[in-house]
N, C-alpha and C positions, 0 to 999 in steps of 0.2 A: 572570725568576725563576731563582734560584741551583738548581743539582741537587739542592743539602742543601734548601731551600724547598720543591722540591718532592717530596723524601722528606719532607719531614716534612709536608705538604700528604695525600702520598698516605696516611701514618701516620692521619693525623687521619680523614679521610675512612672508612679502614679502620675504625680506634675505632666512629665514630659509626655505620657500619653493622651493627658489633656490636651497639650499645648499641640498635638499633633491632630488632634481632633476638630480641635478650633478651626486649627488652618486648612483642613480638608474640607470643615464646613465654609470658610470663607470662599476656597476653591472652587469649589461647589455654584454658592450663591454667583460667585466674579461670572463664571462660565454661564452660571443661566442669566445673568446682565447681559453676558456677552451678545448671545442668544437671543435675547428679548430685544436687545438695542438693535444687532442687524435682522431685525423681522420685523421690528418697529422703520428703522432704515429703508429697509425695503418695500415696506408700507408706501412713505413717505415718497421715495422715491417713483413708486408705482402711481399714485397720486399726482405726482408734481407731471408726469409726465400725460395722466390722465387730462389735469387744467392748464398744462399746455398745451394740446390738443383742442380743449375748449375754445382758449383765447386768442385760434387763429378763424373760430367762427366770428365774423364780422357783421355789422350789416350795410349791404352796399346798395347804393341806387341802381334803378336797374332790376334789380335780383328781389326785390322784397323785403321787408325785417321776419325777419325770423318767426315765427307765431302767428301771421296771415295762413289763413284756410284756402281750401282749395274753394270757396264759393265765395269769397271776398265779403267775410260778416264782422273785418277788426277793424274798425276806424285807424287811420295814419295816426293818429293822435295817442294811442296808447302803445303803440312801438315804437314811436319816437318822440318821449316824452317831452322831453329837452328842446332838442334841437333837431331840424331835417338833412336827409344828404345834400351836400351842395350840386352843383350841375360841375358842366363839363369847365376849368376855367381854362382861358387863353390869355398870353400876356399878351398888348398890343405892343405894333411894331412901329419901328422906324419914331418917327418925333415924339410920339405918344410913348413910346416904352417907358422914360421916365415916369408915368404916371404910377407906376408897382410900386414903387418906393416913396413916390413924393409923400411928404406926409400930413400935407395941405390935401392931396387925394385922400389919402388914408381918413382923413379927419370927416370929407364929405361922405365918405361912406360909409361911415357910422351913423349919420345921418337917416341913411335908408335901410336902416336893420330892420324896420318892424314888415314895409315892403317885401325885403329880400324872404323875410321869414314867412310871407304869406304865399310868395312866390311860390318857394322850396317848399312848402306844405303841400300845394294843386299839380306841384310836378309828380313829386311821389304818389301822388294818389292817379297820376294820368300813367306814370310807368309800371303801379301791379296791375292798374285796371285791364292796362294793353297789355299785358305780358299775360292776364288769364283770356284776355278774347283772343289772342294769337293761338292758343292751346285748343279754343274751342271751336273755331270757324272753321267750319267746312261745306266741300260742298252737300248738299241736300238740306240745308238749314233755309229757315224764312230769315226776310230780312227785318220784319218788325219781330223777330227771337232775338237777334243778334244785338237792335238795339236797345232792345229790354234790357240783355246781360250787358250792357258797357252800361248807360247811364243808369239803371240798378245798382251796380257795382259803383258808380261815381258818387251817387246819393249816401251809399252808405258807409266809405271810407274817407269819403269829405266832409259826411255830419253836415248832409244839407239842412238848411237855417234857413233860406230867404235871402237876403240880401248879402248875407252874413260870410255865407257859404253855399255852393254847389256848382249847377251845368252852369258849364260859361257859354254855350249855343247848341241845338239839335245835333246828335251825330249823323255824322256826312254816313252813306252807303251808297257810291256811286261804282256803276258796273259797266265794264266795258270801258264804249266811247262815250259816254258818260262822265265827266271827271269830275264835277262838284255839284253840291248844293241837291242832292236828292236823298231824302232821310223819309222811309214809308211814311205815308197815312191812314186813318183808321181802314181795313179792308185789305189792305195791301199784299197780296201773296206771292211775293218776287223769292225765288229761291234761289240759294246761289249753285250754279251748274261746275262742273269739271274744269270749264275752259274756260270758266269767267275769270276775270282783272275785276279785283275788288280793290276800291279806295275808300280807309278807314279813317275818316275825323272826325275828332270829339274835342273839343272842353271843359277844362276844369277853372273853377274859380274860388278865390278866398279873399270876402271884403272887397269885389270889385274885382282883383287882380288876374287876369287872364292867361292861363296856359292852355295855347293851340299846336296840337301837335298832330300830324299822320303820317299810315303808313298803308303800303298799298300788300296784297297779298294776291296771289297766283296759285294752283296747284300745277300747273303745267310749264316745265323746264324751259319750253320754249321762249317765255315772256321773260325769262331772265334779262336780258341784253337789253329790254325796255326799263325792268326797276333797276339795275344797276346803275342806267344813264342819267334816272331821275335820280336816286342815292346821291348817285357823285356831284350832279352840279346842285343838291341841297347843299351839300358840306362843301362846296365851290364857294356859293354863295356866305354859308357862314365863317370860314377863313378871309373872305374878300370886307365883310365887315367890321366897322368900327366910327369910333370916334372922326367924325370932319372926313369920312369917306363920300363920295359922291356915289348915288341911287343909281347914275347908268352907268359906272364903272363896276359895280356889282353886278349890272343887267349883261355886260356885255361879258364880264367873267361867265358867270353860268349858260349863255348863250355858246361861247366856244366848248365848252367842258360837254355840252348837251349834246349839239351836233358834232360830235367826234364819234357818236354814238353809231350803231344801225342794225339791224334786226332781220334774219331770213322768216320768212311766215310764207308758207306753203310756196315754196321755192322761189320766192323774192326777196330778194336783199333790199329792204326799207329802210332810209335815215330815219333817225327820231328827232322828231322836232319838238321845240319848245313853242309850251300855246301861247303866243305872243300876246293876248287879252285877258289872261287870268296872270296874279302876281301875288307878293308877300303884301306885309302891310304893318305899321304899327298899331301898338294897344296901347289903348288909354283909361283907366278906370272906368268899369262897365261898357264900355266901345270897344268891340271885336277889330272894327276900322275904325280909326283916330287920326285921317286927314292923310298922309305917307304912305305912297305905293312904292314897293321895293321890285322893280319889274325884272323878268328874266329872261331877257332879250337888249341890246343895246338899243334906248331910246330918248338920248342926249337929256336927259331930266339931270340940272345939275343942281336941285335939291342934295343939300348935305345931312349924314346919321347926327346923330347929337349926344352929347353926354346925358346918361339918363334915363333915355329913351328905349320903349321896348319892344323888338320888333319879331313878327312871326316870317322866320325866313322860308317858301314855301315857292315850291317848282313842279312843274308839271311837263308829265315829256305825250308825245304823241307818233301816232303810227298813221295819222289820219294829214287832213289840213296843219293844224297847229292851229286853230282858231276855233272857238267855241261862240255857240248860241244860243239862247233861252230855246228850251225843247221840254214839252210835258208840262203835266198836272204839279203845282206850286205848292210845296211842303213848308221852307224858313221864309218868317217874316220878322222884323223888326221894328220898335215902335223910333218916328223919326225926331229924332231929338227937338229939331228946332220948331215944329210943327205948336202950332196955340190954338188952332182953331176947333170950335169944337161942336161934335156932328151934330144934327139936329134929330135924326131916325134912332127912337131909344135903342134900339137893339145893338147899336153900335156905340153908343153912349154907353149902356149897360157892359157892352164889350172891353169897351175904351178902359173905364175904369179897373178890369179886371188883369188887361193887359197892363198896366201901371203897375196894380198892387201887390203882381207875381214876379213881372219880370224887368218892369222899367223900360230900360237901352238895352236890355240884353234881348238876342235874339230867341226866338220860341216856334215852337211848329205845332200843326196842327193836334198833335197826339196830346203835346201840353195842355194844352186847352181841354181837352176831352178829359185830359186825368185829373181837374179841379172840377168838372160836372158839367160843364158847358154844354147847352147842344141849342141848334136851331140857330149856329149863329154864324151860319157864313152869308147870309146877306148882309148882316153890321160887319163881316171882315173884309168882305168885297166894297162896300161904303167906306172905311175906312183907310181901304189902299187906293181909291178912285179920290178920295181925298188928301192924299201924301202924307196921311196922320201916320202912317204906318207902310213899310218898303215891303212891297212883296222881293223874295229871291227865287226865281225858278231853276230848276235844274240846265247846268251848262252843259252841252254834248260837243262834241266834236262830229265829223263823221261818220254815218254809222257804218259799221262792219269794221272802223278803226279800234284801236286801243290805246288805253292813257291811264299814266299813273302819279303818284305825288307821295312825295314827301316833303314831313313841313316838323320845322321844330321852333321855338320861341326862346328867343336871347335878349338879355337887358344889357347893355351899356353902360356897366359902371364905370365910378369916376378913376379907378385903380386897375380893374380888368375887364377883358368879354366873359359873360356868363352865358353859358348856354343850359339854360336852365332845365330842360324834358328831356337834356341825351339820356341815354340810357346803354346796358348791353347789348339791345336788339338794333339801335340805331343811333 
């Protein structure tokens, strides 16, 4: 082989160790792509599965939004910026069904967005308020603690305003045979015992718009067979409403569903009855009652529901009579709409005015009055109610040594579906 042959020999050889080298570096580099793309892959993958995971946290009514405290300090307003959860909806039956689709319904119902939206706002704020008293009541507690933490909690998740926003009436704490209308007053040291029947109602409100809803609690398994009775002919009741429904065909639905019921208590088997003089009622801006009693016993009232219209569908069962009576010292009062005349005794004048400027038609109780400074002025509230300027409410009892319980939840009549606006998980 010539010298030039094997320079060019050695050239060649050089080349090709290049060209071999090149490719081992690209080999090289391919593999750690490879490498890097499924770690990167796997990243991604680990990731996607991480915010799918996420995005089956939801927020649901009932349950809270997400970011609420255990001490209820986040106003509804900034976890649900947008929009609130809806309530429970039902399509109406029979004639009415077509109303889901019609779109002459549809049209009116866009109508009552701003409504429906203030609705949805006092509901959510009635279902974490109740879902943290539910957590916190028990027995050995007072009852003016209890309603501290509910309308505490209502003021500060409804961004009470005045008129604007807040209580839509005194929270109910009625025990026993007791069923309505008793919420402490200043002094009050009722504690609740072991084997008390506790009935919980409150209201909330937005711009007028009334959400009334309760629920009774027990620690003693016994009373079960009494809240189940009252449970079922609520939701008796609110399946049986609607649209051009007649007031005693709903009374008489819940009336059978009720007595179907009966309850052993210390080796007697008791029917539960329904308290034939306490009932539902509709809401009217700032009127807790708005003219419509929705009764829970068959009492031929062939008043008809209405499109529109919003009513608290609200039962009561009993282990006593079934009939209630004004019994005890008078907590909710409310000022009487139609009343113009005006007292002549300042202190009740003085009153008069204060009762307007805080609460109008909505109802109030004595604590209210005490937490804006008031004092020395139950002779101007006792002139005021001897005058019909203002309704006294006293505590309704059945019985005593009976027991009574309720539940009550608040449903609008749209033009398209039934809303039951405060259902929730717990009820």
């Amino acid at each position: 082989m010539s010298t030039a042959e094997q320079a060019a020999g050695a050239t060649e050889k050089l080349e090709l160790l290049t060209i071999a080298n090149n490719e081992a570096i690209e080999v090289g580099k391919d593999s750690d792509n490879e490498e890097s793309g499924n770690e990167a892959e796997a990243g991604a993958s680990k990731k996607k599965k991480k915010n799918k995971k996420r995005n089956k946290k939801k927020k649901k009514a009932g349950l809270g939004a997400a970011g609420q405290t255990d001490t209820l300090s986040v106003p509804v307003s900034q976890l649900f910026p947008n929009s609130y959860p809806e309530g429970e909806i039902c399509e109406y039956a029979d004639d009415n069904r077509k109303r889901t689709t019609d779109e002459e319904m549809r049209a009116k119902d866009r109508l009552n967005e701003k409504q429906i939206f203030d609705l949805r706002r006092a509901a959510e704020v009635h279902r974490q308020v109740r879902r943290h008293a539910q957590s916190v009541i028990r027995p050995g507690m007072d009852l003016t603690t209890i309603a501290d933490t509910i309308e505490n909690g209502t003021r500060t998740l409804v961004e009470a305003n005045g008129f604007e926003s807040g209580i839509g009436f005194p929270t109910g704490l009625s025990i026993n045979h007791c069923a309505a209308h008793y919420t402490p007053n200043a002094g009050d040291h009722v504690v609740i015992q072991n084997d008390d029947v506790l009935k919980v109602d409150f209201g909330v409100h937005v711009n007028g718009h009334i959400i009334d809803s309760a629920f009774t609690m027990s620690w003693n398994d016994r009373y079960a067979p009494l809240l189940d009775a009252v449970k079922d002919a609520t939701n008796t009741g609110i399946r049986e409403a609607g649209i051009d429904v007649r007031l005693c065909d709903v009374g008489a639905a819940i009336q059978e569903v009720m007595e179907s019921y009966e309850i052993e208590l210390d080796g007697k088997t008791i029917p539960i009855k329904p308290i034939r003089n306490l009932c539902g009622h509709n809401i009217g801006p700032y009127k807790i009652h708005s003219g419509k009693s929705v009764p829970i016993v068959a009492n031929g009232d062939q008043t008809r529901m209405e499109e529109g219209e919003l009513f608290a569908i609200e039962t009561f069962g009993s282990t006593g009579n079934g009939y209630v009576h004004e019994e005890g010292v008078c907590s909710h009062y409310a000022k009487n709409d139609g009343a113009f005349t005006n007292p002549r005794i300042p202190s009740a004048k003085k009153l008069l005015q204060t009762i307007t400027k805080n609460f109008g038609t909505l109802p109030f109780c004595r604590r209210y009055i005490d937490r804006l400074g008031e004092s020395h002025y139950y002779l101007g509230l006792k002139t005021l109610v001897d005058s019909d300027i203002v309704m006294a409410y006293p505590p309704l009892c059945d019985t005593k040594g009976s027991y009574t319980a309720q539940f009550e939840h608040t449903l609008i009549l749209r033009p398209t579906v039934k809303e039951v606006l405060s259902r929730g998980d717990d009820y």
